[in-house]
C-alpha positions in Angstrom: 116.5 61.5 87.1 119.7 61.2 89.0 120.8 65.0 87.5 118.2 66.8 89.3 118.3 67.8 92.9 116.7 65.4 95.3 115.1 67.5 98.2 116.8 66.4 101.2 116.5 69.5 103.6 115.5 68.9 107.3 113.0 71.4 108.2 114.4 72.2 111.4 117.5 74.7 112.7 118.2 73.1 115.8 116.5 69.5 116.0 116.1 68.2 120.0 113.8 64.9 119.3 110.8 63.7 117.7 108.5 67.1 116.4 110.5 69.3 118.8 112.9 72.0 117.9 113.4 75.0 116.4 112.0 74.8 112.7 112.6 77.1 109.4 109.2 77.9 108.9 108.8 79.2 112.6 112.0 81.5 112.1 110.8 82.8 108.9 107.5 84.2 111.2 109.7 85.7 113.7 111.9 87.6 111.0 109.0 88.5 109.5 107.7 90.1 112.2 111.0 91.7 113.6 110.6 93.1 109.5 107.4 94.4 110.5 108.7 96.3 113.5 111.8 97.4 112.4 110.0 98.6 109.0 107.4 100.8 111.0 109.9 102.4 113.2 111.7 103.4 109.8 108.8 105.1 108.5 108.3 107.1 111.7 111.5 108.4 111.1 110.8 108.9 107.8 107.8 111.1 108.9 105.8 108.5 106.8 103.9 107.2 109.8 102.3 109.4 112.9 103.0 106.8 115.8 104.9 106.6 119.1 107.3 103.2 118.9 104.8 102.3 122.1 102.4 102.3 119.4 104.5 100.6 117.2 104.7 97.8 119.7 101.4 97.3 120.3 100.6 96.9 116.7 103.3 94.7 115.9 101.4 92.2 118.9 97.4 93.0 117.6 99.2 92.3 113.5 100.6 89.2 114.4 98.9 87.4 117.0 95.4 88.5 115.2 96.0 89.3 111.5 98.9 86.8 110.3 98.7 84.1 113.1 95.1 83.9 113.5 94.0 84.9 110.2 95.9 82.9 108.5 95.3 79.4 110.0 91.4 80.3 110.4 91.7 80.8 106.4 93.4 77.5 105.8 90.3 75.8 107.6 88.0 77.8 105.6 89.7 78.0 102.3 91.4 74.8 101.8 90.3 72.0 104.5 86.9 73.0 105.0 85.0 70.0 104.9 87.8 68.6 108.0 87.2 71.9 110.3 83.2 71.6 109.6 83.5 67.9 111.0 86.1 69.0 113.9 86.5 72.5 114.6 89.4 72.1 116.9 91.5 72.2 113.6 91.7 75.5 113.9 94.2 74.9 116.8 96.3 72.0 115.5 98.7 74.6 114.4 101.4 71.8 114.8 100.5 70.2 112.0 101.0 73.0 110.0 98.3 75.1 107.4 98.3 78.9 107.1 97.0 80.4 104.5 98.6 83.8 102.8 95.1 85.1 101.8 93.4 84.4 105.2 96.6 86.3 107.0 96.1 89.5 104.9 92.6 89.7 105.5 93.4 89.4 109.4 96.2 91.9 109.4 93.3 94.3 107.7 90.9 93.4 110.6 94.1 94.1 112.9 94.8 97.9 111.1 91.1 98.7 110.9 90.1 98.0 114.9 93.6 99.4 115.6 93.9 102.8 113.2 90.3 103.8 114.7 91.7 103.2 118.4 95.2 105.7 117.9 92.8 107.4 115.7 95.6 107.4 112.5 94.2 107.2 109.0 93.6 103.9 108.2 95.4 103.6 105.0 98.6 105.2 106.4 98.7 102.6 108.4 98.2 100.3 105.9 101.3 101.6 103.4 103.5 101.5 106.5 102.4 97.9 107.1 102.2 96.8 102.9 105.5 98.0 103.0 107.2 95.3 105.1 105.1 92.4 104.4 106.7 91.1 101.3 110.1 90.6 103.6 107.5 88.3 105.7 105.8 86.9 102.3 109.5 85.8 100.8 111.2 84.3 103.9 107.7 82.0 104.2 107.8 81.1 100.7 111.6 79.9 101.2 111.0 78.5 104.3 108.0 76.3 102.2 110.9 75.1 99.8 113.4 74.1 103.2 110.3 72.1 104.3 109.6 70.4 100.8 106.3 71.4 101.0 103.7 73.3 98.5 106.3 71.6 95.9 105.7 72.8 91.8 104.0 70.9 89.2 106.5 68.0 87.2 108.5 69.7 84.3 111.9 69.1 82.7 113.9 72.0 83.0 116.8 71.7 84.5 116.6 73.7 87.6 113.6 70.9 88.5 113.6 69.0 91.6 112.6 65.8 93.0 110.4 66.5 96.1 110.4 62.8 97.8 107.0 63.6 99.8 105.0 64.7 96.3 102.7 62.6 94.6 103.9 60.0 92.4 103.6 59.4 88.5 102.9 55.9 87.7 104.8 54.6 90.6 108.2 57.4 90.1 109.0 60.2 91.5 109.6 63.4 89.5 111.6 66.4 88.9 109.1 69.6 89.8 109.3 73.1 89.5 110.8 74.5 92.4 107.4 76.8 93.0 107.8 78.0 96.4 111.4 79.9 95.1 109.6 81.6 92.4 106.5 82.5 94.8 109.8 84.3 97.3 111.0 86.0 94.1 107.6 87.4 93.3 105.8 88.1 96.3 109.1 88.8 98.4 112.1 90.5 96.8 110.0 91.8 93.6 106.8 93.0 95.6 108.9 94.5 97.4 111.5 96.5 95.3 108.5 97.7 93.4 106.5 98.9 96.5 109.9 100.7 97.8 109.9 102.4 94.2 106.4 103.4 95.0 106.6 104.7 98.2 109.6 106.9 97.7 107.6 108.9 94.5 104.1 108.9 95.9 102.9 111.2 99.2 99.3 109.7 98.4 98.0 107.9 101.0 96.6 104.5 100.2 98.8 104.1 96.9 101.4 101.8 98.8 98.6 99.2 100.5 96.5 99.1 97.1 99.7 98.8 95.3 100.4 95.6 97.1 97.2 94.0 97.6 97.0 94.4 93.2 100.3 93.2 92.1 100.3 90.6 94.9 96.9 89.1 93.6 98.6 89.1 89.8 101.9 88.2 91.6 100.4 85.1 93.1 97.9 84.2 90.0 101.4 84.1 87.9 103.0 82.1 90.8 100.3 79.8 90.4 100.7 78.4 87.0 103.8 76.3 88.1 102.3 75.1 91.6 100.7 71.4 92.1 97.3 72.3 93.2 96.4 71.2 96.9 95.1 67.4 96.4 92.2 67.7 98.6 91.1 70.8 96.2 92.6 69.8 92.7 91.9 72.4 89.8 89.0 74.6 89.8 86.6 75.8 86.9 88.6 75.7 83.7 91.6 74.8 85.4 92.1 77.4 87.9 93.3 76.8 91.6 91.9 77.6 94.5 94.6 80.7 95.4 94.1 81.6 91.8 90.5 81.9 92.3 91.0 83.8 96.1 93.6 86.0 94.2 90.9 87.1 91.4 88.6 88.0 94.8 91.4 89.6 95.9 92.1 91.9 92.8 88.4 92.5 92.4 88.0 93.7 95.9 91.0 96.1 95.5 89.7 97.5 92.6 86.9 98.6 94.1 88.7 99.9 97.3 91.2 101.9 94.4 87.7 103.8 93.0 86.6 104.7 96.3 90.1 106.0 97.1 90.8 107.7 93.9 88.4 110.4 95.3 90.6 111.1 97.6 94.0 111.5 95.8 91.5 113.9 92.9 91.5 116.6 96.1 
């Protein structure tokens, strides 16, 4: 036991007193988002997107206050606590005590590009490979900042890279080495995703190819990620041992496929 790393981080940059500071996870958001608008005003250049930076702007507010911040704590209360927001609703706003959900934010940021595409009047989906672009940056830094905050730890193994996560569950009264899930989840869904979607990008013109692209790989991204994560206690495993962002990832992969034959009309022209 005493070989393998005993998590010891504090989640928080600067610390002030009691719950107050500034905290990883909250920094990861804000890089995310300065990803987000830095990435967009890129592709304009590019001549990948057709928006002013005003635009730009305004987006980056509607995508994060609606789509990520929004979206994803309202799908933590529906996807993983759902029987504590049924009985108190307010849950929804204890954002303190942390819960967002990955799934739930995507599925707001689409909300977000859908009410704003139709109002700039842009093609949805080049609005959407702009925006599937940059989100993996976002995706990665959460995952890390997951790992800094000991939390969504691994399942127990041996390797040697395991470690001990003070705050997990016990086994028969010890604590044990785990895999280090959340650092694998930032390889795959942040640096990987990414690299590959870059790839993309830069040898398609097709429109669509770049948000489908993501929302496909990050579904079998995610389902991979899965295998080495503890499954949320309140949830446990699922039907023949799935977990429950397993089983949103398979919704997620279905629902994209569907979107891809739709589209696939469109890149036959």
């Amino acid at each position: 036991m005493l070989a393998y790393y005993i998590h010891d981080l504090s989640p928080f940059l600067i610390h002030f007193s009691g719950n107050f500071g500034i905290r990883y996870y909250g920094l990861a958001y804000l890089l995310g988002f300065f990803a987000l608008y830095y990435g967009l005003r890129y592709q304009i250049q590019k001549g990948w997107l057709r928006l002013n930076h005003q635009q730009v702007d305004d987006f980056t507010f509607v995508a994060c206050l609606i789509g990520v911040v929004v979206g994803g704590r309202l799908g933590y209360c529906l996807f993983y606590s759902r029987e504590l927001f049924f009985q108190n609703p307010f849950l929804l706003f204890k954002v303190w005590e942390g819960g967002m959900a990955s799934h739930g934010g995507i599925l707001g940021v689409i909300v977000a590009m859908l009410w704003f595409s139709k109002k700039v009047q842009i093609p949805f989906y080049q609005l959407a490979d702009a925006a599937a672009l940059c989100t993996p940056i976002g995706l990665g830094l959460g995952r890390i900042a997951n790992f800094i905050n000991g939390e969504l730890w691994g399942r127990p193994t041996e390797q040697p890279w395991a470690v001990i996560f003070p705050q997990a569950p016990r086994i028969m009264g010890e604590m044990v080495p785990r895999h280090p899930s959340q650092l694998y989840e930032a390889f795959l869904e942040g640096f990987l995703l990414f690299v590959i979607l870059w790839i993309i990008r830069h040898r398609t013109g097709k429109t669509g190819v770049v948000a489908l692209s993501f929302m496909a790989l990050y579904a079998l991204l995610r389902f991979f990620g899965e295998q080495f994560r503890e499954p949320d206690t309140e949830i446990g495993y699922l039907w023949q041992g799935l977990t429950q962002g397993q089983a949103l990832s398979i919704g997620m992969l279905l629902m994209t496929l569907v979107l891809i034959l739709f589209q696939s009309k469109e890149w036959r022209k």
